[in-house]
C-alpha positions in Angstrom: -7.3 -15.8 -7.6 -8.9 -15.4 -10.9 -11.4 -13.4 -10.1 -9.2 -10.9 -8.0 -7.4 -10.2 -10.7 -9.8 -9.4 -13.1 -10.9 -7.4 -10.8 -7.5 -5.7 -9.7 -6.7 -5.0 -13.5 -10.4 -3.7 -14.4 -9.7 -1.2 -11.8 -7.0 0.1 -14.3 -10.0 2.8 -15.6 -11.1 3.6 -12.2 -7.0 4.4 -11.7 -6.5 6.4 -14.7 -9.9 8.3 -13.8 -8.7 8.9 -10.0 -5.3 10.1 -11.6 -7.2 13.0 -13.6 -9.0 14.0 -10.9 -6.1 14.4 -8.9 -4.1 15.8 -12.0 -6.8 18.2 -12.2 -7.0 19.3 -8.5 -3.3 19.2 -7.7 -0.9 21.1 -9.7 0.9 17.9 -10.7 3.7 18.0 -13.5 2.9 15.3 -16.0 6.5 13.3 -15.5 5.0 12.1 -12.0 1.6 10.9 -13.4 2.4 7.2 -13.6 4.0 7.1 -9.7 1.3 8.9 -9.1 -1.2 6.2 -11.2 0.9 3.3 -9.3 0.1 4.2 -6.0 -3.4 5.2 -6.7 -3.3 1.2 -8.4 -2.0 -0.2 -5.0 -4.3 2.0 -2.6 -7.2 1.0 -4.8 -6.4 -2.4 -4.6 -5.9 -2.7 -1.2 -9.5 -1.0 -0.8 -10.6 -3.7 -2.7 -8.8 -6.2 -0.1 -9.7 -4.5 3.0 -13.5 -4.5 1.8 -13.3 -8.2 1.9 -13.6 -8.3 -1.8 -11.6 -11.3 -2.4 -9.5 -14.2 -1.0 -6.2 -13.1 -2.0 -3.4 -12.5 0.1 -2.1 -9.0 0.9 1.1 -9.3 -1.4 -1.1 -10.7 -4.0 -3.2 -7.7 -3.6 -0.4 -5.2 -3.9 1.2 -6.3 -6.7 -1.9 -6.4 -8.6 -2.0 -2.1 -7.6 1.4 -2.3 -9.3 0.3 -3.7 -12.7 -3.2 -1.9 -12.7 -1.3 1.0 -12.1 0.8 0.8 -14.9 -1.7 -0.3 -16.9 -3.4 3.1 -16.3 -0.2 4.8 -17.3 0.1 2.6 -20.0 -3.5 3.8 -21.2 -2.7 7.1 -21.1 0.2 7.1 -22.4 -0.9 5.3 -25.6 -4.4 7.1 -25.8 -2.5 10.6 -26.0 0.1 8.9 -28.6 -2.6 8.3 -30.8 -4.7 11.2 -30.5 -1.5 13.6 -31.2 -1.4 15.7 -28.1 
């Protein structure tokens, strides 16, 4: 279980990069980027399950989406706190 979630949570970049793509191609207002960042956390995880990519159950999986997800919000958030925008 380890490993899945170091993977799960490393995939908190990979989120917050799929999020500005989307952000970027989809007229999205900013208040719905971290729903947005949260599902793209669960669907990314659950990619990573269906892949075979680790031994952890399908809950397991999901709720790792969930904190990736707001992990990427949560980097966002803080990275445009402390460059002033």
């Amino acid at each position: 279980m380890e490993s899945e979630a170091l993977i799960g949570l490393a995939g908190a970049g990979v989120v917050m990069g799929l999020v500005a793509a989307v952000r970027q191609a989809v007229n999205i207002p900013a208040r719905f980027t971290p729903i947005l960042a949260v599902g793209l956390g669960i669907g990314w995880n659950l990619a990573l399950k269906g892949a075979e990519f680790g031994d952890a159950g399908w809950g397991a999986t999901a709720i790792l989406g969930v904190l990736s997800g707001l992990s990427a919000a949560g980097l966002y958030s803080g990275g445009k706190a402390v460059s002033g925008q």
